[in-house]
C-alpha positions in Angstrom: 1.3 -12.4 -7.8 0.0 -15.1 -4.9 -2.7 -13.2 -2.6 -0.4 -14.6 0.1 2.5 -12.4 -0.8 0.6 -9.2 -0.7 -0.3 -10.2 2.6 0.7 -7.6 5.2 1.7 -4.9 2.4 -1.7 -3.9 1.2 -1.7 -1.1 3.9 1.5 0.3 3.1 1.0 0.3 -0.1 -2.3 2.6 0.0 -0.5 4.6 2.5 2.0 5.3 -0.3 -0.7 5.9 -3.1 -2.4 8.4 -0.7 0.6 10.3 0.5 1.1 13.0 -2.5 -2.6 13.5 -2.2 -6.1 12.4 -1.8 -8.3 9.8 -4.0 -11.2 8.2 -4.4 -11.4 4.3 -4.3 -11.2 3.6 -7.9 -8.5 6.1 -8.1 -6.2 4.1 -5.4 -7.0 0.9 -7.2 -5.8 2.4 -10.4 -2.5 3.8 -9.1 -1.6 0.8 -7.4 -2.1 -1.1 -10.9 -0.2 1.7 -12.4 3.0 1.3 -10.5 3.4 -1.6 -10.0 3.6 -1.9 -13.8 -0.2 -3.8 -13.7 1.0 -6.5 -11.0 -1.5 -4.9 -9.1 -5.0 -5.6 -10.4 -6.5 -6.2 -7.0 -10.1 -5.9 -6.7 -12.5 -3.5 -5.1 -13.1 -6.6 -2.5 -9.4 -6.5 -1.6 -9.1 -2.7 -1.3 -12.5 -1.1 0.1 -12.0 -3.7 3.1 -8.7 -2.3 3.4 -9.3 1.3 3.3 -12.1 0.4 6.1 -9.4 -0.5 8.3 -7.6 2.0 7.8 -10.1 4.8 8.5 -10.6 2.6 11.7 -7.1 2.4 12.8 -6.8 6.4 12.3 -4.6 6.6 9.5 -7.0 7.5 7.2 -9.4 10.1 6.8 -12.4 10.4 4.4 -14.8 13.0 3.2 -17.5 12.7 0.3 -16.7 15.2 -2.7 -19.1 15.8 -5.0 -16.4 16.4 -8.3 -17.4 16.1 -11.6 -21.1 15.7 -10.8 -20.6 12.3 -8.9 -20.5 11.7 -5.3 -17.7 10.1 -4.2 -15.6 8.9 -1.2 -11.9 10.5 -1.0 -9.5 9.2 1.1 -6.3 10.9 2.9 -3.5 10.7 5.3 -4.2 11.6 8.3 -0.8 12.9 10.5 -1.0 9.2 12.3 -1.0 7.4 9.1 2.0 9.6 7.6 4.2 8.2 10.5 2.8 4.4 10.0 3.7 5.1 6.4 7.4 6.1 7.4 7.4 3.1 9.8 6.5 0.8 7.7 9.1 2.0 4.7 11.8 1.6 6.9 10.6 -2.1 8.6 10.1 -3.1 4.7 13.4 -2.1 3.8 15.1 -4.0 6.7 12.3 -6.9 5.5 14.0 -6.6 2.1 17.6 -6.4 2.7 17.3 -9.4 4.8 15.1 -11.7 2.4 18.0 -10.4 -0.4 20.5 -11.2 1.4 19.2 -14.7 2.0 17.9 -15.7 -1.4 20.8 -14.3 -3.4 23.5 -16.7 -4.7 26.2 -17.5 -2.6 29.8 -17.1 -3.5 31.5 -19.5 -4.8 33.8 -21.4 -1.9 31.2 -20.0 1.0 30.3 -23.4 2.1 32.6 -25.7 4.7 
């Protein structure tokens, strides 16, 4: 996948890995790989930066845990970033339907 088309979808996307629950980085990088069927290999360059900004913005949260003897960083929704996450669901499926709608074939006899 071009860098460019992950390109204003990164933070929904970890919005979406963090909603059922909280995870460490290397945990959010493996889910994302996970579901999207290994598309998703994106580096811990690509994704710290991004959780960063999300902590910033309020939509995150973080707290160090100190599970299975190694200290790390675990990341959640805060109440702010469950309502971007709804936002942004229902601006990508309007984003989607209209880019479909677009790109698929047209019928046959459509044009004048």
């Amino acid at each position: 996948m071009k860098p460019e088309t992950l390109k204003g979808h990164l933070d929904a996307m970890i919005l979406s890995v963090l909603e059922p629950a909280p995870l460490h980085g290397y945990a959010i990088i493996r889910e994302l790989k996970q579901r999207s069927g290994g598309t998703l290999a994106l580096p811990e360059g690509t994704v710290y930066p991004a959780l960063h900004r999300l902590e910033a913005a309020g939509l995150l949260a973080s707290d160090w845990s100190d599970a299975q003897a190694r200290r790390r960083r675990v990341y959640n929704l805060t109440r702010r970033g469950r309502r971007e996450l709804v936002r942004s669901r229902g601006e990508w499926r309007s984003f989607a339907a209209t880019v479909e709608s677009v790109l698929a074939p047209a019928a046959s006899g459509a044009r004048a």
